[in-house]
C-alpha positions in Angstrom: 115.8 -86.6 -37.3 114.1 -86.1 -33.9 110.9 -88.5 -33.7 109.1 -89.9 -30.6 107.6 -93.1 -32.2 108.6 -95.7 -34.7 105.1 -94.8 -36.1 106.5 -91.3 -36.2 109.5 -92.4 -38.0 107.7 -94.8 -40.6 105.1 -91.9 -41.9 107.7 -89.4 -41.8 110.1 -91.3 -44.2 107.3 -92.5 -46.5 106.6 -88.9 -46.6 109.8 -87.9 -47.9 110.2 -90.8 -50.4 106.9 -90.3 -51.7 107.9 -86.6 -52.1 111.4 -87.8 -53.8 109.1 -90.2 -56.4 107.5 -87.2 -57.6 110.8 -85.3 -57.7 112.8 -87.7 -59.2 110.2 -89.5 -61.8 109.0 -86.1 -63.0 106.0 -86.1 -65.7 107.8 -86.6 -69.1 106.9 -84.8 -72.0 108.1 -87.5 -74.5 106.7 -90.5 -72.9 103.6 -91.3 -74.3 100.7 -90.1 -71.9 99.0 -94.1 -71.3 102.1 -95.5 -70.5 102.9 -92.6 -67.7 99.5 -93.1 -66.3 99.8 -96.7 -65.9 103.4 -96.1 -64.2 102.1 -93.7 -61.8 98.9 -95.7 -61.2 101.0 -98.2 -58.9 104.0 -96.3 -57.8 101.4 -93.7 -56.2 99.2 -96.1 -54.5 101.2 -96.0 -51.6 102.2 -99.1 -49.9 104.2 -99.8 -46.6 107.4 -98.2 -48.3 109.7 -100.9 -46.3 112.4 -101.3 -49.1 113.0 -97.5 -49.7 112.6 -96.8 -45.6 115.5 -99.5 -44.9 117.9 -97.9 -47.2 117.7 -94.4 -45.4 117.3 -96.0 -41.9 120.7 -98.1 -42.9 122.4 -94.6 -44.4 121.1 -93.0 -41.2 122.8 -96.0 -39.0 126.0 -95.8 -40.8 126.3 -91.8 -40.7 125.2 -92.0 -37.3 128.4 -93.1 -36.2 130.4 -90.2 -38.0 128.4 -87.4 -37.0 126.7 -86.9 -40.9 123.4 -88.7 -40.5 121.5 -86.1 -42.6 124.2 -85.9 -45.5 124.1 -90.0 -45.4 120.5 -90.2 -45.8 120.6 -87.7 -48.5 123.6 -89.4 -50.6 121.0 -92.7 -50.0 117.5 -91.6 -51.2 118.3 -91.6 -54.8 118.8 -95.5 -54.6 116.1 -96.3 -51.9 113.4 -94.6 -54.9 115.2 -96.7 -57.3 114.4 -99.9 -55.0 110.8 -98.9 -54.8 110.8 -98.4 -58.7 112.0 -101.8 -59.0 109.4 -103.1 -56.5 106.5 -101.7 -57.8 107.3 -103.0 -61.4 108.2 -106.3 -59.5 104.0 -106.2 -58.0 102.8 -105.4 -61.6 104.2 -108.0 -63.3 103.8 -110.5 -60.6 99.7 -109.5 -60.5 99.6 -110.4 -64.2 97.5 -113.2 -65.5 100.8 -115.2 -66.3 102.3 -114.6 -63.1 99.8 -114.9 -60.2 96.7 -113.7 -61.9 95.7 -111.3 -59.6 93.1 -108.7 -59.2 94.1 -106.9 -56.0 97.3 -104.7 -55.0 98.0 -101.7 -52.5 93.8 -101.8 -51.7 93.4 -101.0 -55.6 92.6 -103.0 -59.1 96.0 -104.2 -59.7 97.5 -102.4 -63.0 96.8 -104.9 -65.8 92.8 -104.8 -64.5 92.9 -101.2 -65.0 95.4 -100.2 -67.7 95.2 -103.7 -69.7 98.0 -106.3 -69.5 100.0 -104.2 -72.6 100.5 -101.1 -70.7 100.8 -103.2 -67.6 103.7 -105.1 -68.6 105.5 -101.9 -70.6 105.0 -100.3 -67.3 106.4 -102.1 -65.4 109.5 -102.3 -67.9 109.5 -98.2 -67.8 109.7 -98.6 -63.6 112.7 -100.8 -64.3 114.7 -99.2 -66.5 113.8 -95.6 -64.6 115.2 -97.3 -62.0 118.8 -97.7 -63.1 118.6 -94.1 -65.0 117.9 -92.7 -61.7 120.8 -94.9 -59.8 123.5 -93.6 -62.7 122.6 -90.2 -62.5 121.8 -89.0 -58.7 123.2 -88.0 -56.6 125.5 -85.9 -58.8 128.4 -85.2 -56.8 132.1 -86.7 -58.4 133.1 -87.8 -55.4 129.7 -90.3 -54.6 130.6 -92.2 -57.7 132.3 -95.3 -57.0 129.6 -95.5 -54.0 127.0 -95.4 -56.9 128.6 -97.9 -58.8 128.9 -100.6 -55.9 125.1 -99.6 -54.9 124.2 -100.5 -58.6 126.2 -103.7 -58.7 124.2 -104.5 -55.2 120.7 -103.8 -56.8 120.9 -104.9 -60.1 122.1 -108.2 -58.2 119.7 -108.8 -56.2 117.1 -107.9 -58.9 118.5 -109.9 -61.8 118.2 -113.6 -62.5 120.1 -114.6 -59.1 118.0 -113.0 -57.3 113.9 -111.8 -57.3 113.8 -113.1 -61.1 115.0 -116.1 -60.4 113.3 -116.5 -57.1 109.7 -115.2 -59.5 111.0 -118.6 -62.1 111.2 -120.9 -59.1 108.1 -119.7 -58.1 106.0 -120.3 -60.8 107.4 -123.8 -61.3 106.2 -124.8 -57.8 102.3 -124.7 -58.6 101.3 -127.6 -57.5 104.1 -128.9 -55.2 103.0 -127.6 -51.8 103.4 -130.8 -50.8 106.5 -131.8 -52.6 108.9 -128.8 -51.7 111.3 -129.1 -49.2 112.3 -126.9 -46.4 116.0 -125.6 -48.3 114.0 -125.1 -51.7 111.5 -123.0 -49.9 114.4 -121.4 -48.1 116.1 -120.5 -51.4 113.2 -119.1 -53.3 111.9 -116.7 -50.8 115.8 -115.5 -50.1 115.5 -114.5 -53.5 111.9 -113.9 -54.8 111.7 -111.8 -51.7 114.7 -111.6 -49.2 117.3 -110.4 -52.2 115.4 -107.0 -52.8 115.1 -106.4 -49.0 118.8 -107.4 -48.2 119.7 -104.9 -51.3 118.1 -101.6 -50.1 119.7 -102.2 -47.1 122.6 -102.5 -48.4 122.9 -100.1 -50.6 122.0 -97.6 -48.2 124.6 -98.5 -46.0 127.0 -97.7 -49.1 125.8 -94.5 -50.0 125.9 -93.4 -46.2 129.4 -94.3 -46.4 129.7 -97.6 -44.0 133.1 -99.4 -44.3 133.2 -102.9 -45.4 132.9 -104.3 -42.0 129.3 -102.2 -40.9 128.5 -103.2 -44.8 128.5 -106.9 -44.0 126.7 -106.7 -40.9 123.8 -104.7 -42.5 123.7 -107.1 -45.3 123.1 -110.1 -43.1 120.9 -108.4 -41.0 118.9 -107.6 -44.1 119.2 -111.4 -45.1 117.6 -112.4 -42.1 114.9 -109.9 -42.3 113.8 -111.0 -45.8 113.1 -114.5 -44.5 111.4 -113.1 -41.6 109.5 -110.4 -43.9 108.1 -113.7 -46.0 107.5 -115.9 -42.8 105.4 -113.0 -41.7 104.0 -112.6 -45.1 102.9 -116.2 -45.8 101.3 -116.2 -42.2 99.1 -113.2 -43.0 98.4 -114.6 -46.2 96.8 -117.3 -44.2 94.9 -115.1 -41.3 94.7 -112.1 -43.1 91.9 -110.5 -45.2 91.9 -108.7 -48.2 91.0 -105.5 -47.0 93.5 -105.2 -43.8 96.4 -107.0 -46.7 95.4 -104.9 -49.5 96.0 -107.7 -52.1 94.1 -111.2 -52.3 94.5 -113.2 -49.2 94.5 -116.9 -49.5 95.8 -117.3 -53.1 98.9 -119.2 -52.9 97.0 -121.9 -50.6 94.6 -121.9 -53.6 97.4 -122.3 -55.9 98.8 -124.9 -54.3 102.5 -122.8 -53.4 104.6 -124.0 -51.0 104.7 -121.5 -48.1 106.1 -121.7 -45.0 102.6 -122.6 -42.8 102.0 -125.3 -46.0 105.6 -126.8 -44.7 106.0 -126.1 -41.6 102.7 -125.3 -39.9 101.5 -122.1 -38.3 103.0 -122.1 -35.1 106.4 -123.4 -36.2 106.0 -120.4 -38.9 105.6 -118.0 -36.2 108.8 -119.3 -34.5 110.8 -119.2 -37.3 109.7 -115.7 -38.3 110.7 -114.6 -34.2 114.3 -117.1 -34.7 115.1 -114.8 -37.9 114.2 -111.7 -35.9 116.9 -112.6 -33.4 119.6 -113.3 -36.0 118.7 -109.9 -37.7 119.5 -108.1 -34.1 122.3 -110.2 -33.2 123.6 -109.2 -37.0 123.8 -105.4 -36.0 125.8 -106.3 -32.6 129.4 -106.0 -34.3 128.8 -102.9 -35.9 127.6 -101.1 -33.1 123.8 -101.0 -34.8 121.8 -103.0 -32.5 119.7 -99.4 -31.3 119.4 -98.0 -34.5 116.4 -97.6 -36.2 117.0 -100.8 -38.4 116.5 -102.9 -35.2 113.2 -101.1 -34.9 111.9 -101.8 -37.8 113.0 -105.6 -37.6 110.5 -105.7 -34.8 108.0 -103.8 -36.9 108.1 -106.2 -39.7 107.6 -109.5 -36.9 104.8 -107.7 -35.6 102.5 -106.1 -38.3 99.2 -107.3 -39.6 99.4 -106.1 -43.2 
């Protein structure tokens, strides 16, 4: 995939996964037409894409290697629009009025504002469940399948109660304690509120691009240490930001009274810890031979950006 810029890189992805939503979570005649609206209302507002992107750019690392980048990122997209399934139903029920009460997603009303919190909620349960429909079914070739199964054992992992549900629990139990939580605690929660969904798509598309066991682990901790950094970055900007360059509510976990990394550590600690996880994410790709691949690129994209 000849680009000249990361930038390049990043739109022409999202453009293919956006095109592979469409494709793969087709209008459905039996599903009732409120639901399907509210589905659609937050999988098509866009976003930065970052979960779905890393799971081709790991598939397009790993195929690299063995001369079959193209069929690597093509045995991977089925499972990096599963992850961005799973995401967006993650935003919708994390925006809803007993989650994080929010008003604001993706630039847009968040789903429950527009759709009510019913359809919100069920939507976000359709996302879900598409998800792991999609996962079992595509790609469709006999010989992909124990690839698919490992690549749903990863996801549904990382998803599940070990990981961003248990991280969401967590969560909601420390309103209040920005004060009180420690440095491991806040560790532990982000690696999975946040970190386990990131560290997943990675993962899995290293699997369905074929990577042995040995370029597997190395992807997954570099996608470890990029969730952390990812959450660093995003509790920083949470901070500094505004709503309109963030595209959600800035400042509402500091109203909440969340433990984030600046309300533990301070900002300029935050911002060294975010460039200290950055390093560990590179120096995770070294063994494998991935350290100029596009998933070292995108490390430094995710340091970097303001939104």
């Amino acid at each position: 995939m000849p680009v000249a810029s990361l930038s390049e890189y990043l739109d022409t992805r999202r453009a293919q996964i956006d095109a592979a939503l469409t494709r793969f979570l087709p209008a459905a005649p039996d599903c009732p037409p409120g639901l399907e609206a509210a589905m659609r209302y937050s999988l098509d507002a866009g976003g930065k894409r970052l979960r779905p992107i890393l799971a081709l750019a790991a598939a397009e690392a790993v195929g690299g290697s063995s001369g079959h980048t193209e069929q690597a990122v093509a045995a991977a997209l089925p499972a990096a629009c599963a992850v961005e399934l799973i995401h967006t139903y993650s935003l919708i029920h994390d925006d809803l009025p007993a989650m994080d009460d929010d008003s604001l997603r993706r630039g847009r009303p968040t789903n429950h504002v527009v759709h009510g919190e019913g359809l919100a909620i069920l939507a976000g349960d359709g996302l879900l469940t598409e998800a792991f429909a999609l996962l079992a079914l595509e790609p469709r070739e006999p010989e992909l399948a124990s690839r698919k199964i490992r690549a749903i054992q990863v996801i549904a992992s990382a998803a599940g109660a070990c990981g961003m549900v248990g991280g969401q629990a967590i969560d909601l139990q420390a309103v209040g304690s920005a004060t009180s939580f420690d440095e491991q605690s806040l560790q532990d929660m982000h690696a999975r509120k946040t970190g386990a969904l990131i560290r997943a798509a990675a993962v899995a598309g290293a699997v369905m691009g074929g990577g042995t066991d040995a370029v597997i682990r190395a992807v997954e901790e570099y996608g470890r240490q990029l969730g952390l950094a990812f959450q660093i970055v995003d509790d920083i900007l949470d901070v500094e930001g505004d709503a309109q360059a963030l595209g959600k509510t800035a400042g509402k976990d500091a109203r909440a009274g969340k433990p984030t990394y600046p309300s533990v550590y301070g900002l300029e600690a935050s911002r060294r810890l975010a460039a200290e996880r950055h390093e560990h994410a590179i120096a995770a790709l070294r063994p494998a031979g991935l350290q100029q691949s596009r998933l070292a690129d995108i490390a430094s994209w995710v340091v970097k950006r303001s939104n």
